[in-house]
C-alpha positions in Angstrom: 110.0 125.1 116.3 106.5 123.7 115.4 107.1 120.8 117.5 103.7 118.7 116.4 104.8 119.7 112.5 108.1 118.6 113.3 106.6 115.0 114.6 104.7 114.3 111.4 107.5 115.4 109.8 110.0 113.0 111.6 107.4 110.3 111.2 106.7 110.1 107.6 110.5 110.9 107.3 110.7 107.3 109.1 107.5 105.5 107.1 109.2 106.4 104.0 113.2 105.8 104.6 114.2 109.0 103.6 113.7 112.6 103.9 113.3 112.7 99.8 110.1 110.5 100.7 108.9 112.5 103.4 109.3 115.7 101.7 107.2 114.8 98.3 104.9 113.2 100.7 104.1 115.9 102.7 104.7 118.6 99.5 107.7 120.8 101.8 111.3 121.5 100.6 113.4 118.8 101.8 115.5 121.4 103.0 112.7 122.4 105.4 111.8 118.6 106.5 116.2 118.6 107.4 115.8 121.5 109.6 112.5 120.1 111.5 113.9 116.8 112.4 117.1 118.9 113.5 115.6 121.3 115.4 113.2 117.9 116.8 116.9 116.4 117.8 118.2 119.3 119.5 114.6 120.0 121.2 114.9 116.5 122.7 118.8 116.4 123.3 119.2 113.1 121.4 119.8 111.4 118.1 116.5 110.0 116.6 118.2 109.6 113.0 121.7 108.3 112.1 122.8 109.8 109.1 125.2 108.8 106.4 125.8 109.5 102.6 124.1 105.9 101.4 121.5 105.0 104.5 118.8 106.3 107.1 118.6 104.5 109.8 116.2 104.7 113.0 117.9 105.1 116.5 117.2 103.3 119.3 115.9 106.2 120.6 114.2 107.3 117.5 112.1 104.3 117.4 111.1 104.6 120.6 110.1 108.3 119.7 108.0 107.4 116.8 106.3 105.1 118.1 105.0 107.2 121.2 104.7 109.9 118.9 102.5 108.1 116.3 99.9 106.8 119.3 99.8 110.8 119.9 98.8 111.7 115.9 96.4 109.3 115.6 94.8 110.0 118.6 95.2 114.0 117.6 93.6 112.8 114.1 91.0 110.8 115.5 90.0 113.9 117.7 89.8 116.4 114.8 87.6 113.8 113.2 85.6 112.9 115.9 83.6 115.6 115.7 82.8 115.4 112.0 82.4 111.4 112.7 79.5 112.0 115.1 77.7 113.7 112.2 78.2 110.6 110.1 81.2 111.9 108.0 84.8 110.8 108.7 87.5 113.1 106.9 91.0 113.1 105.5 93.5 111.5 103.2 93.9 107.3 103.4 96.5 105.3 101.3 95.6 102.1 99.8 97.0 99.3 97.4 94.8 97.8 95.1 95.8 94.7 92.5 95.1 95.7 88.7 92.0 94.1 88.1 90.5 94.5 92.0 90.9 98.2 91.6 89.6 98.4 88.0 86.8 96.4 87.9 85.9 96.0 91.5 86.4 99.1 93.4 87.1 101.8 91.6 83.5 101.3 89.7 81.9 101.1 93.2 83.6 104.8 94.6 80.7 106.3 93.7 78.9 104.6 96.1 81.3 105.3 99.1 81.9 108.9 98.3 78.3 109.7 98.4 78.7 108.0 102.5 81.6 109.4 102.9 82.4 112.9 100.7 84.9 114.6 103.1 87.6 111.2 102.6 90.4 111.6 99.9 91.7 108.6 98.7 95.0 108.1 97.4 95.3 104.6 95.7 98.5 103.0 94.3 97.6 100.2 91.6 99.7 97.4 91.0 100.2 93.6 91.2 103.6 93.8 93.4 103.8 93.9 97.1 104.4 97.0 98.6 106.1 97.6 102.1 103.0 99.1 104.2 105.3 100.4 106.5 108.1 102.2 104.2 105.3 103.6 101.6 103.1 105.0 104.5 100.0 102.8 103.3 97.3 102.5 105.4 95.8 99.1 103.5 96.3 97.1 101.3 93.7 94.7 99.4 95.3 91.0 98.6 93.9 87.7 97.2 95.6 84.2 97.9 96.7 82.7 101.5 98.0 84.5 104.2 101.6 84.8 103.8 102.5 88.1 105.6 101.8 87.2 109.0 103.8 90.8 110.4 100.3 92.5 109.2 96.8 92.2 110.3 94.2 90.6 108.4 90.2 91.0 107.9 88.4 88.4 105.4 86.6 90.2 102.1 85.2 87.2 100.1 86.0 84.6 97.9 86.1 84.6 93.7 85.6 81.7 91.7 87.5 81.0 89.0 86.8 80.6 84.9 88.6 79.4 82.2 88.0 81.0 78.9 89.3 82.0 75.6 87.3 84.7 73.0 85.9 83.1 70.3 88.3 83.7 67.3 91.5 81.5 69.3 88.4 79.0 69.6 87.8 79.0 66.2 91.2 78.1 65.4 92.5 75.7 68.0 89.2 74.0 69.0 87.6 73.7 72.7 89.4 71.8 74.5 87.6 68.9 77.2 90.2 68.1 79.7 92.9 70.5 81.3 95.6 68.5 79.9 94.1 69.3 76.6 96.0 72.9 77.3 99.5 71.3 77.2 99.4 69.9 73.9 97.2 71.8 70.9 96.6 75.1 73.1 98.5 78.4 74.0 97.7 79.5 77.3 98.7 83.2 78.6 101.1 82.7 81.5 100.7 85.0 84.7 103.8 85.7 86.7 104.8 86.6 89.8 105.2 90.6 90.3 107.2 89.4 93.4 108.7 86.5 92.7 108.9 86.2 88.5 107.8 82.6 88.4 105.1 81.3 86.4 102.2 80.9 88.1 100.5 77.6 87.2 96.7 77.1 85.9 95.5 74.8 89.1 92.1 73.0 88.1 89.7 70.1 90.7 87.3 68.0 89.4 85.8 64.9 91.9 88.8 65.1 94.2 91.4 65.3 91.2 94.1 68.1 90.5 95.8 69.2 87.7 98.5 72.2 87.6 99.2 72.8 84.2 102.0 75.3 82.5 101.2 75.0 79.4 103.0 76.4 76.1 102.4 79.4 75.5 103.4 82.9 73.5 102.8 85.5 75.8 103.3 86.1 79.6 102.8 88.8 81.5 102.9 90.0 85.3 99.8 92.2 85.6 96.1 91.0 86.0 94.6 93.6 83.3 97.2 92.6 81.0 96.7 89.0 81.7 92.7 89.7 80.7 93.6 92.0 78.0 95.7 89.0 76.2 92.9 86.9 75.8 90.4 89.0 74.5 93.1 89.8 71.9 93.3 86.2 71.1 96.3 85.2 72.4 95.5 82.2 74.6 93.0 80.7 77.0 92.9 82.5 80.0 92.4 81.0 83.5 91.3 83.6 86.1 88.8 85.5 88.6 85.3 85.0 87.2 84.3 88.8 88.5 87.3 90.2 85.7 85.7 88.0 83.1 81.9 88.3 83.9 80.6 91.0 81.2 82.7 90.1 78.8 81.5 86.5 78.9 78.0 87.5 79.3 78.9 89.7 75.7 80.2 87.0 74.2 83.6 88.3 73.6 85.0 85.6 75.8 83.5 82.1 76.3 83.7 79.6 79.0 85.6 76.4 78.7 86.6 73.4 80.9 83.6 74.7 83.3 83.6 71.2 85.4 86.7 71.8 86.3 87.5 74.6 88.7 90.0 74.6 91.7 88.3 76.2 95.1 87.8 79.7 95.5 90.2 82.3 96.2 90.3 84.3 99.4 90.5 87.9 99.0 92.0 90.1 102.3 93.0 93.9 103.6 96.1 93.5 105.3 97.3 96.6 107.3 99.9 97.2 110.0 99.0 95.7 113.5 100.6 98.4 115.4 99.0 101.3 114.2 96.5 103.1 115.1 93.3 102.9 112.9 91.6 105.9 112.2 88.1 106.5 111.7 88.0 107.1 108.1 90.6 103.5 107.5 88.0 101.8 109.3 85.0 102.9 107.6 86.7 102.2 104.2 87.4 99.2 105.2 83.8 97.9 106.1 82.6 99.5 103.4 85.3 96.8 101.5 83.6 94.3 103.2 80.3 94.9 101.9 81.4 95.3 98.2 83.5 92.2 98.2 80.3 90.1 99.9 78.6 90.4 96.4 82.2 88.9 95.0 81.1 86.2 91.7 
């Protein structure tokens, strides 16, 4: 048996809940990632996996296994790569989880800059509004905006966006500018975002001198993903109220304009969340200042 194979195996077979998981993950048969945590078992004379026709569950002993045994690969890792890290370049694959518009228009146009630091560092990156389980999906980091609300994960600042409320000019044409928020409810459409987690509506939220408004306007389209949310209102469907970075060159084009620009709610935290338990590795940590930096020039 290839007893340190046989550990990552059993780990990712853990990460991801099943041995399906682990196997794509890792590209083996799952055949041959059966066999390694067998042969792991039998090797340590006790049950790390309890196995039944619907569910994977970790043992007691198991967890108490992987947990040991991930200190050990990390460290392992973090020695391969210290010797590349002392030449300035960290190496190897990192998992990350981007929102639709942070990725698109934030990060992914700004690779570039960190491959050229960084050349030898694959990255693998999910995109998506939802929330993903860090843990289960093996993901190193994740990039969030709003409060803190998962307080089982770690947490480094990024920056703060401002918001902007804006419409292209064709709805404008037709339904006027509005002057006041409340304006929205009445003679307006507005495209609704909602919750990838949750399904409710989220609510525009404007402040002006000390007052707020939430409004939920009417509207005829709603969708749950931020590049949808932007596309719908450069098609005309609504006024839009979001991050000003996703609608920055398109106002500055004129294909979107500005309305209601006295009234704007604070700005919105942005935050990497990643597990508080686990080891970080060189290359997670120097993608994760180099986060820092980007989201620092944040509009």
């Amino acid at each position: 048996m290839n007893q340190l194979l046989a550990m990552r195996v059993f780990a990712r077979v853990v990460q991801g809940g099943s041995f399906t998981k682990a196997a794509d993950s890792l590209n083996l048969p799952k055949t041959s990632v059966s066999k390694l945590v067998a042969e792991l078992e039998e090797h340590l004379g006790t049950r790390l996996l309890q196995r039944t026709t619907r569910r994977l569950t970790v043992t007691a002993d198991g967890m108490t296994y992987y947990e040991r045994a991930m200190q050990l690969l990390v460290e392992l890792d973090d020695l391969d790569n210290s010797f590349a890290s002392a030449q300035g370049h960290p190496r190897g694959k990192i998992r990350v989880d981007v929102g639709g518009s942070v990725a698109t228009l934030l990060i992914i146009p700004a690779l570039p800059d960190f491959y050229a630091r960084y050349p030898d560092i694959q990255i693998d990156m999910g995109v998506s509004d939802r929330p993903v389980d860090l843990i289960s999906e093996n993901v190193d980091c994740v990039v969030r905006g709003g409060p803190l609300t998962e307080l089982s994960l770690a947490a480094r600042p990024l920056g703060m966006s401002s918001w902007t409320t804006c419409a292209s000019p064709q709805y404008l044409q037709r339904f006027g500018f509005p002057t006041d928020p409340r304006d929205l409810e009445k003679n307006h459409h507005i495209v609704s975002y909602h919750s990838a987690s949750t399904g409710r509506v989220l609510p525009a939220r404007f402040e002006r001198n000390g007052e707020k408004l939430e409004v939920r306007g009417p509207g005829i389209f709603t969708v749950n993903e931020s590049n949808a949310h932007l596309a719908a209102g450069l098609a005309g469907l609504g006024v839009i109220h979001t991050f000003t970075y996703a609608v920055q060159a398109h106002l500055q084009r004129g294909e979107l304009l500005p309305i209601l620009q006295d009234w704007r709610p604070p700005r919105y935290p942005f935050h990497v969340l990643y597990p508080p338990n686990r080891h970080q590795s060189n290359r997670v940590r120097v993608f994760i200042d180099w986060l820092a930096q980007l989201f620092a020039g944040m509009a």
